[in-house]
C-alpha positions in Angstrom: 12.1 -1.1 48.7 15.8 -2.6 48.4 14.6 -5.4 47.0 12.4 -3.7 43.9 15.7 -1.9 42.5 16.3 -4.1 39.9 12.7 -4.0 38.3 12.7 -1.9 35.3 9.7 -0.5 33.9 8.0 -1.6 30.7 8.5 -0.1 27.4 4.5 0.7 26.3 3.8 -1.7 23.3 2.4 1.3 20.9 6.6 2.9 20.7 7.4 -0.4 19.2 4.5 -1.3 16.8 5.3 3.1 15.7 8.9 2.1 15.4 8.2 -0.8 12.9 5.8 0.8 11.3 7.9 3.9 10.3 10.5 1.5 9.4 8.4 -0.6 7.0 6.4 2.6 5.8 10.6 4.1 5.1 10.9 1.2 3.0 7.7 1.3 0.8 8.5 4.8 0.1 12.0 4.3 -1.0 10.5 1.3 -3.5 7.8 3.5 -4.5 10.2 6.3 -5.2 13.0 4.2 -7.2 9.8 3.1 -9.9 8.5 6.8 -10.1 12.2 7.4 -11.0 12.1 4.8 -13.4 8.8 5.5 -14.9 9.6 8.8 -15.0 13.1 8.2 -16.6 11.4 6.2 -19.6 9.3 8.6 -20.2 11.7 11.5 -20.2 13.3 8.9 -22.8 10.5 8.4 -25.1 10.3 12.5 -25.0 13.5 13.0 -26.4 13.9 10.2 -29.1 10.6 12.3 -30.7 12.0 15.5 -30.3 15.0 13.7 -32.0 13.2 12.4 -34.7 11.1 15.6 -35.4 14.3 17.9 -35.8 16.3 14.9 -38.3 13.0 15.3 -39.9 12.7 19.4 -40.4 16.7 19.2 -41.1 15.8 16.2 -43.6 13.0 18.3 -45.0 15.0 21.7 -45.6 18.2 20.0 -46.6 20.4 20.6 -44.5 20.6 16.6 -43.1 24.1 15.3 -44.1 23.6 11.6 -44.5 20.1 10.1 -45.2 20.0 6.7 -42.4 20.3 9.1 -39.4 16.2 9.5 -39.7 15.6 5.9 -39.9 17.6 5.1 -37.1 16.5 7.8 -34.8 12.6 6.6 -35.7 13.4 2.9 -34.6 15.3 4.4 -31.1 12.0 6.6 -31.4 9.6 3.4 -31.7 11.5 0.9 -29.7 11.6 3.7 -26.4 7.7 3.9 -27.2 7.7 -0.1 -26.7 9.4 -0.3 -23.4 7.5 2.6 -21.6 3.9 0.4 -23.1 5.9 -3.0 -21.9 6.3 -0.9 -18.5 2.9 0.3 -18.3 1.3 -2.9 -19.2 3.4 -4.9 -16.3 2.6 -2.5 -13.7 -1.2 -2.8 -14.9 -0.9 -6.7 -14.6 0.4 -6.6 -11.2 -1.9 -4.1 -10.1 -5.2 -6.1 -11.4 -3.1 -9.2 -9.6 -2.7 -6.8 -6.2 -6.5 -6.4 -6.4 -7.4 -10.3 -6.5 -5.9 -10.8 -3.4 -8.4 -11.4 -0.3 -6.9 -9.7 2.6 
């Protein structure tokens, strides 16, 4: 029995497969949640750029807007913020359909 003291026993394999696996899962989450925020951010964007526009316009339409270029350029941040969230859209839709190709 003096002889067995060093032997230490075995770790069971399923604590380190778990271990990775929370680890890697961690990580997929985190990337998940910083494009949610980013999706979400762009479209919080495109909802106030309208909300923008319509109030230039109701000032614009009872007279009360000061200077006449404000509407224009608060329709182009309105149409360009529109863009980027279809751009965004559109990419993730690509690299889903391209996800989906792939034989596992």
């Amino acid at each position: 029995m003096e002889g067995a003291a060093f032997i230490t026993p075995m770790m069971p394999w399923n604590s380190i497969g778990i271990q990775q696996e929370n680890q890697h899962t961690a990580e997929v989450n985190a990337e998940a949640s910083l494009f949610k925020d980013i999706f979400k951010s762009t479209i919080n964007q495109v909802k106030e750029t309208q909300a923008d526009v319509e109030h230039k316009q109701y000032l614009l339409a009872t007279g009360q807007l000061d200077d006449a270029h404000t509407l224009p350029i608060a329709e182009a941040k309105a149409g360009l913020s529109l863009d980027v969230m279809i751009s965004l859209r559109n990419k993730t839709l690509e690299a889903y359909n391209e996800l989906i190709k792939i034989n596992v």
